[in-house]
Every structure is written in structure tokens, then in C-alpha cells.
TORLOMI-51614 format. One line per 2 residues: number of its first residue (from 1); their letters; for each residue x, y, z of C-alpha. Coordinates in pm, whole numbers. Example, Ala and Ser with C-alpha at 12.3 -4.5 7.8 and 13.67 -1.06 7.14 Angstrom:
1	AS	1230/-450/780; 1367/-106/714
# end
This chain:
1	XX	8913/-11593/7365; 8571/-11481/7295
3	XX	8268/-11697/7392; 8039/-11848/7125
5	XX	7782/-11582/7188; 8009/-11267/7201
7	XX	8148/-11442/6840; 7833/-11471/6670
9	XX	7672/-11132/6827; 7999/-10999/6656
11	XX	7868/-11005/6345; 7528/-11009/6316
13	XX	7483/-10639/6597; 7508/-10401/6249
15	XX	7168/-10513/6123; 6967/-10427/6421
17	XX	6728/-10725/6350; 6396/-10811/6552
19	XX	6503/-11165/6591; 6859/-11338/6549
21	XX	6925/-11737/6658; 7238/-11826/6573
23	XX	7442/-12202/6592; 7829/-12221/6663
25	XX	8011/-12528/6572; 8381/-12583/6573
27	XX	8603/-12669/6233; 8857/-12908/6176
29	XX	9067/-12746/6384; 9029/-12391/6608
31	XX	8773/-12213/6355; 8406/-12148/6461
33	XX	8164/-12255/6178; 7890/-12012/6291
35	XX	7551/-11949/6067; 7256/-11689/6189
37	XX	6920/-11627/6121; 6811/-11268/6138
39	XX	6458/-11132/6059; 6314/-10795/6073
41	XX	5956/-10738/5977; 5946/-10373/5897
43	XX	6114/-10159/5673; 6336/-9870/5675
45	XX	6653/-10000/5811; 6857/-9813/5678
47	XX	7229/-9854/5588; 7449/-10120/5769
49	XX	7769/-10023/5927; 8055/-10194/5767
51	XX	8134/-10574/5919; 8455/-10638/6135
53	XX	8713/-10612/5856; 8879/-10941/5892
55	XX	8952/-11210/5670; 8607/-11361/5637
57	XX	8289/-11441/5426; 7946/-11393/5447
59	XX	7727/-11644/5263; 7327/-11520/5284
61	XX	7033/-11686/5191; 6730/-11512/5125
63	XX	6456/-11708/5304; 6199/-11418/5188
65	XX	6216/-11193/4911; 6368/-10815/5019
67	XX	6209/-10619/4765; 6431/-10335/4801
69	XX	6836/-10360/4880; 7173/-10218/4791
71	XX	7493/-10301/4859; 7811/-10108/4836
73	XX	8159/-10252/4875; 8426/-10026/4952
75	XX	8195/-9742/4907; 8066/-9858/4567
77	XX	7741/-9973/4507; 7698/-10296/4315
79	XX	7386/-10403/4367; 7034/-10244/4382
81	XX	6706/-10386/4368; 6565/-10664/4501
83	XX	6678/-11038/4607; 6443/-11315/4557
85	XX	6346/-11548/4798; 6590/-11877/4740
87	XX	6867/-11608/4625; 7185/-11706/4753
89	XX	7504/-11394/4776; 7888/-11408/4902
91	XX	8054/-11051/5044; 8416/-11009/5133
93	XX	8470/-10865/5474; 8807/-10701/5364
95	XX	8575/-10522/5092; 8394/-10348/5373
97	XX	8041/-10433/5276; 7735/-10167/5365
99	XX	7395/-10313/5295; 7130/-10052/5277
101	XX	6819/-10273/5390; 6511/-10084/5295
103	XX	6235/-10386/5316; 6181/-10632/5545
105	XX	6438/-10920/5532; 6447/-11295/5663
107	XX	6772/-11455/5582; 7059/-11673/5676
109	XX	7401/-11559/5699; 7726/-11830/5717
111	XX	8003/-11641/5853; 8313/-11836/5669
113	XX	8635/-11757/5819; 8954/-11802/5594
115	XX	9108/-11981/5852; 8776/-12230/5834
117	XX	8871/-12277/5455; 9266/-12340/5526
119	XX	9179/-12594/5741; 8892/-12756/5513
121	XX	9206/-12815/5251; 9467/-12904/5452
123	XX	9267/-13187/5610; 9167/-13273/5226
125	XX	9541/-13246/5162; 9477/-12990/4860
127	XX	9493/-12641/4721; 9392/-12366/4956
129	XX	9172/-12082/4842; 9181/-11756/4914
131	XX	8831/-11659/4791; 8465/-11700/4796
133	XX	8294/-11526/4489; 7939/-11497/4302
135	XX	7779/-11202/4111; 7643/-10899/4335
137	XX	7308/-10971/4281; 7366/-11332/4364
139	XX	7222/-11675/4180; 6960/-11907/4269
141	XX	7146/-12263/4445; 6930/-12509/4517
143	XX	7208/-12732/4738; 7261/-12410/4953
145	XX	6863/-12359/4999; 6858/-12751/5113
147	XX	7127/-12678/5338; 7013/-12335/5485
149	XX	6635/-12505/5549; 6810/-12802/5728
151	XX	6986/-12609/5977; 6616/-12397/6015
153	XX	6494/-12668/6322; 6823/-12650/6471
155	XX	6791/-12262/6479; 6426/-12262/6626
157	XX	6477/-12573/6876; 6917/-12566/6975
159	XX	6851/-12822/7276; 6768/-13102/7058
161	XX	7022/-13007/6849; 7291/-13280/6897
163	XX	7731/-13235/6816; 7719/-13477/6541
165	XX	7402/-13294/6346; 7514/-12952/6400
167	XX	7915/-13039/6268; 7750/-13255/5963
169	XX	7553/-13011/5824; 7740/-12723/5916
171	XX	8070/-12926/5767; 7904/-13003/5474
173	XX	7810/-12636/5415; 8101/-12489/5437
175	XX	8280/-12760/5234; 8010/-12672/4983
177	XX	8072/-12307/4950; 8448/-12420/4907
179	XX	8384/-12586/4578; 8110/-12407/4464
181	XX	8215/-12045/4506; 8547/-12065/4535
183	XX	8686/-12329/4294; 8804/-12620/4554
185	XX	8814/-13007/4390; 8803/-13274/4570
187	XX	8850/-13660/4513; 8577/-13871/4467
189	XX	8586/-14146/4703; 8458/-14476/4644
191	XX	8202/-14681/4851; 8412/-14980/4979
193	XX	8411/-15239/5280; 8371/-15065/5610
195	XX	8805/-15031/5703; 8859/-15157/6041
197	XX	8884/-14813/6239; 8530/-14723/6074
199	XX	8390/-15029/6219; 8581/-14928/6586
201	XX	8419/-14563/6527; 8044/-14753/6486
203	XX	8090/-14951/6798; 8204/-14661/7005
205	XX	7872/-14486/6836; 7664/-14782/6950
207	XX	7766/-14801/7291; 7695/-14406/7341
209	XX	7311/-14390/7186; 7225/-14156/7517
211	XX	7525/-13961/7469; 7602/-13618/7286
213	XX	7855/-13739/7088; 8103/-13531/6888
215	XX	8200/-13624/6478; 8556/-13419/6570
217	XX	8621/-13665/6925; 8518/-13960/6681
219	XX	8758/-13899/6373; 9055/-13807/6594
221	XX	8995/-14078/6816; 9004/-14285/6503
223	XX	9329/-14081/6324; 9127/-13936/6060
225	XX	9040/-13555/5940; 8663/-13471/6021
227	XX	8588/-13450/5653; 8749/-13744/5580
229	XX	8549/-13926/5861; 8257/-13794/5750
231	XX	8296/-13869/5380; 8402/-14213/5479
233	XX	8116/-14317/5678; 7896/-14232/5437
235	XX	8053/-14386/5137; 8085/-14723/5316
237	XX	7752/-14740/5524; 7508/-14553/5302
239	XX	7393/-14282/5571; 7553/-13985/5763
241	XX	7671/-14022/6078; 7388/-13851/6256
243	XX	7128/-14018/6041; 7321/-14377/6143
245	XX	7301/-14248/6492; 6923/-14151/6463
247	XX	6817/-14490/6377; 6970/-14697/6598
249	XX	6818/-14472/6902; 6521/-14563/6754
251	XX	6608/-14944/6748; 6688/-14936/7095
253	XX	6362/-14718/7184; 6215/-15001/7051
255	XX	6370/-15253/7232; 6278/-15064/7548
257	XX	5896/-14978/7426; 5899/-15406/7397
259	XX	6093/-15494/7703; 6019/-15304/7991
261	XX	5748/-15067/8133; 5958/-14725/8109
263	XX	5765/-14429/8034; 5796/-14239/7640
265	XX	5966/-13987/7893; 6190/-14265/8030
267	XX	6318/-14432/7725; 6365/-14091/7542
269	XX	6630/-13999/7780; 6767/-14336/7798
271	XX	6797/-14342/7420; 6968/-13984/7394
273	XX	6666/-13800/7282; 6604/-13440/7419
275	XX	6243/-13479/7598; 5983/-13719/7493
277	XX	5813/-13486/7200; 6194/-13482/7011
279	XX	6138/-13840/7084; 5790/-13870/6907
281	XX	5917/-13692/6597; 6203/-13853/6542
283	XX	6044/-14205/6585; 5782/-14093/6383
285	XX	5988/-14020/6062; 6156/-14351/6101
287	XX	5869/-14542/6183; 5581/-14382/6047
289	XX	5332/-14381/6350; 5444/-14255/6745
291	XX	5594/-14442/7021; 5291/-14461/7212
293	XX	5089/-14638/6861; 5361/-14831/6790
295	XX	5397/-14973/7135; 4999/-15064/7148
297	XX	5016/-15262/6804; 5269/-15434/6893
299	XX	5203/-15528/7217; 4864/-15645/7117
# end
């Protein structure tokens, strides 16, 4: 089996880019949800060679207008002139798509894997689909740029990226491009009471703030899908998993920040935080000043 870095160099190597960070999570079941960012700042490129021809999908965001592009499928060209920045654009890997890249480009490509959309709708118990499909010269999405500029600091900093962040968004992406481009419906599901295994999946949550943990481990620890889990959690608690996660590391931070003389250092380790400046930031948005403030007010 290939590694996650020989998978995602598979199929970003044809666009010869200047820079390419990529994240690899894992589906439902044995699919790799893998997105990339590549960027090249001059032009001239040239024409792509054709993708592995498997069944997949390539979802790409523009995060800067290309100026000048075609693309050909099966030979064909569909599409020439330019994609605007925010321009969102599915191809079909068994159509053998060429890009001819003649200004610079800075995008974001989801590689969607049929398999990764089988298992999305058996765990949702409904219809699979067998396509992904927009115009050639793509449409303007505004969930999709949310979701593509989300998974940006994950991209540019991957070791403070944590399981349950990268499978939520990455999940939620992908479960996105399901419905939107290729037709899948799913239930609506009603915020309730929190069911008794969602309240066991919080305590295990709780009792692991300095660990790494995994949404997957969680919902089949629990006997639930991933999606499910996911949707679940936040229909009955308000917030996503990694968010509920995020602020109770900060509780406890603050607990520490109170209670004891441990170092910003210290008690971002302790709380499951990458180094002390992932630490700051994330304390910061929930809190509104740093750890090192917020410990001096309140201490005096």
C-alpha cells in the first residue's frame, strides 16, 4: 500500500508547481480524503499530462485568479479563458483531463475518490453516486471557499494540526461536494438530548485533552458511522467536535494558569496544544487576550 506521501505526490507531480503542501486524512472506511495546495508564480506551464485514470475527482479552488487556462477532456477542449479567484471546478479522472496552465496559479485541489463517496452513503444508509459534475468553466461557491480557506492553516502549519480537525473539515468537505455536485440528500437531523453513548464519547474526550484524538476511534468506539458521529455531536451540543475539544483545553489551561506555577510552555503540552505559540492563539480566540495577560489579571 502506498504511503500518504507517495498518494498525494501521485497526483499533484503533472503540474510541476513551485510549492505543494498537501493533508491526508482517512474516510469512513479505507479511502484517503487527501486535498493539496499547489502554487506556481510564473507563467508558461504549459500543458498538463493527463491524471492517473482512475475512478476519481478533482475538486479545485481558485485561491488567485489564472488569467489564462484551458482544459481539454478526452482531447477536447472545454474551457478557455480565465478562472476567477473564488471559482470553484470538478474534472473526471476517467475523462483524462489536460490543463494547459499558461498564468500563474494558486489553488486547492480535493482529490475525491469514488470509493470515498460509496462509503460517505453507505454510512448515511442512502443512494450512492457515481458522479461529481459542474460547468467547465466552473461557478462561484461560497461554502467550498469557507471550506478550502479553513483547511489553509492546516496546510501552512500540519504539526498543530490535530486527527479530529483535519477528519471534520475534511469530512465535511467531501460530504459537501456529495450533495452539492453530485445530487446526494441527506436527512435532516434534529437537535435532541445528548443519547447516552454521546455523553460516553464526551467523557472519553474529556479525559484525553493532551491527547491526539481521532473522530473515526471515537464513533466506532461508540457504534456509530463517522458522519453520523459527527452530525450528532453537533446537533445535540451546539459545536463540532474539535471546536468542543478546543475549549475545554482552554478551560483546563486555565485551571493550570490559576493553580500551579507551570510555564505557558508547560501547560500547553499538558493541555494537548502543539508548542506554547499554538497555545497563545488558540487561547486568544477563546478568550480574547493571551495566557500570559490573562494569568496577570487574574492573579492580581
Amino acid at each position: 500500500m502506498q504511503s500518504d506521501l507517495e498518494y498525494g505526490r501521485n497526483y499533484v507531480e503533472q503540474f510541476k508547481a513551485d510549492s505543494v503542501s498537501q493533508l491526508v486524512t482517512r474516510g469512513p472506511q479505507s479511502s484517503r480524503l487527501l486535498v493539496s495546495r499547489l502554487r506556481r508564480e510564473t507563467g508558461g506551464h504549459g500543458l498538463t499530462a493527463p491524471p492517473p485514470g482512475d475512478a476519481v475527482f478533482s475538486v479545485v479552488l481558485q485561491l488567485r485568479e489564472q488569467k489564462q487556462r484551458e482544459l481539454y477532456l478526452d482531447g477536447r477542449c472545454v474551457h478557455r479563458g480565465a478562472y476567477a479567484e473564488r471559482t470553484t471546478s470538478v474534472v473526471n479522472h476517467l475523462e483524462l483531463p489536460r490543463a494547459n496552465l499558461i498564468s500563474p496559479f494558486d489553488c486547492l485541489i480535493f482529490t475525491v475518490p469514488q470509493s470515498a463517496l460509496d462509503e460517505l452513503a453507505d454510512e448515511a444508509r442512502v443512494g450512492r453516486i457515481d458522479h461529481l459534475y459542474c460547468p467547465p468553466c466552473g461557478v462561484l461557491d461560497e461554502k467550498v471557499w469557507h471550506l478550502g480557506n479553513s483547511l489553509l492553516p492546516a496546510l501552512e502549519r500540519p504539526h498543530e494540526v490535530s486527527s479530529m480537525y483535519a477528519e471534520y473539515v475534511m469530512l465535511a468537505a467531501y460530504s459537501y461536494f456529495a450533495q452539492t455536485f453530485g445530487g446526494q440528500r441527506l436527512d435532516k437531523m434534529s437537535r435532541d438530548t445528548v443519547a447516552p453513548w454521546l455523553k460516553r464519547a464526551m467523557e472519553a474526550m474529556a479525559a484525553q485533552l493532551d491527547t491526539d484524538v481521532s473522530l473515526k476511534m471515537l464513533a466506532e468506539a461508540n457504534g456509530v458511522s463517522l458522519r453520523y458521529f459527527v452530525r450528532a455531536f453537533k446537533a445535540s451540543t451546539g459545536e463540532a467536535p474539535h471546536r468542543w475539544m478546543l475549549r475545554h483545553r482552554v478551560e483546563r489551561a486555565k485551571d493550570l494558569l490559576i493553580g500551579t506555577q507551570a510555564t505557558l510552555a508547560e501547560v500547553a503540552i499538558s493541555c494537548g496544544f502543539a508548542d506554547q505559540s499554538h497555545f497563545t492563539r488558540v487561547f486568544r480566540t477563546f478568550v480574547g487576550v493571551s495566557p500570559a495577560v490573562w494569568r496577570r489579571t487574574v492573579r492580581h
